[in-house]
C-alpha positions as CSV (number, residue, x, y, z in Angstrom):
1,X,-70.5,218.2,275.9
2,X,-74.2,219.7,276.4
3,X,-75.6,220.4,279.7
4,X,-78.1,216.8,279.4
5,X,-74.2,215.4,278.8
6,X,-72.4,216.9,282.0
7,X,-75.9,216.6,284.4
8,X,-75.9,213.1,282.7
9,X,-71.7,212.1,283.7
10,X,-71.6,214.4,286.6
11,X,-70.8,211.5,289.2
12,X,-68.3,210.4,287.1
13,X,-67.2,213.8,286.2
14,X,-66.0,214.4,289.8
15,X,-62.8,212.6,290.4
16,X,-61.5,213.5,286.9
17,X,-62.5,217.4,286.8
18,X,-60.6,217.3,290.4
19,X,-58.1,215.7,289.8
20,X,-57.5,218.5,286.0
21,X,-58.3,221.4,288.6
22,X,-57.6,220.7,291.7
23,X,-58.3,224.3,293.1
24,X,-61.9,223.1,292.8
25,X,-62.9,222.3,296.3
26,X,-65.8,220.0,297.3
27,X,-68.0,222.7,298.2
28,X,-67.5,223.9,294.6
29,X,-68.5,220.4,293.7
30,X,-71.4,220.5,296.1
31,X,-72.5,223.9,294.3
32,X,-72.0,222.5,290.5
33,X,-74.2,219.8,290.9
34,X,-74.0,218.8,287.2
35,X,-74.5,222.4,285.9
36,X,-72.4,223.4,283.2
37,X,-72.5,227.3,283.7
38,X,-72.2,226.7,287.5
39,X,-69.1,224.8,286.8
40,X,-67.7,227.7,284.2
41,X,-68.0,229.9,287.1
42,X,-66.5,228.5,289.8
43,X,-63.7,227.9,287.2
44,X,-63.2,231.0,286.5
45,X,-63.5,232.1,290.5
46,X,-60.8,230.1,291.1
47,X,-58.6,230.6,288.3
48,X,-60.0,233.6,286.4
49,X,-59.8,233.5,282.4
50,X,-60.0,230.0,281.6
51,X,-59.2,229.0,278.1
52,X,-63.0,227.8,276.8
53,X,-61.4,225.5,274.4
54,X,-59.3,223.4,276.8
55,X,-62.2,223.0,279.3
56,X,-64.3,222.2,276.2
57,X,-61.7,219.8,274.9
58,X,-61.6,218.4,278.4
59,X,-65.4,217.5,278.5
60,X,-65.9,216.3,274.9
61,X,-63.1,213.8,275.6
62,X,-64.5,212.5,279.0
63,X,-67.9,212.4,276.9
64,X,-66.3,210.4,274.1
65,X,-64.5,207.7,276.6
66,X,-68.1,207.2,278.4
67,X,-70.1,206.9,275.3
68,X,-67.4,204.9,273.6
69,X,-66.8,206.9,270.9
70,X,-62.9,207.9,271.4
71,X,-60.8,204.5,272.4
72,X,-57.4,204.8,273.7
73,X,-57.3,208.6,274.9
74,X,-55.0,209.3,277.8
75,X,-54.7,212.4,280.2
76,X,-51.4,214.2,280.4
77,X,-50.0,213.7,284.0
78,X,-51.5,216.8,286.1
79,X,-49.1,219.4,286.7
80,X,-48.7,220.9,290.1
C-alpha cells in the first residue's frame, strides 16, 4: 500500500489496524492521520522492531479487499 493508498483508506483503516495492534491508542490514531511513516513510528514506539513485512502484508491485504482485488481473505483471530 502507497501513502495516496493509506491517506486514501485511513477511515476505514482505523477499526482494523486497532483491532491487529491494539497497543495503538486513539491519540496515536489522532497523530497518524493517514500518514504511513507516522504510523511506522508509533508502531514501533509501541512495540519496537516491528516486522516490515507483516505490517506490509497487513496493508496490501486491507488494500486488495477495498479495491476488490483479493476476494475471500480472512484475518486470523487477534491474539491477546
Amino acid at each position: 500500500m502507497t501513502q495516496e493508498q493509506f491517506q486514501h483508506f485511513w477511515l476505514q483503516l482505523k477499526a482494523p489496524l486497532k483491532m491487529k495492534w491494539n497497543k495503538i491508542t486513539e491519540s496515536d490514531l489522532d497523530a497518524i492521520q493517514g500518514n504511513l511513516a507516522t504510523f511506522s513510528a508509533i508502531l514501533r514506539q509501541r512495540y519496537g522492531d516491528v516486522d516490515k513485512l507483516e505490517v506490509q502484508t497487513w496493508a496490501d491485504r486491507r488494500h486488495a479487499v477495498w479495491s476488490g482485488n483479493y476476494i475471500g481473505y480472512k484475518d486470523p483471530e487477534p491474539v491477546s
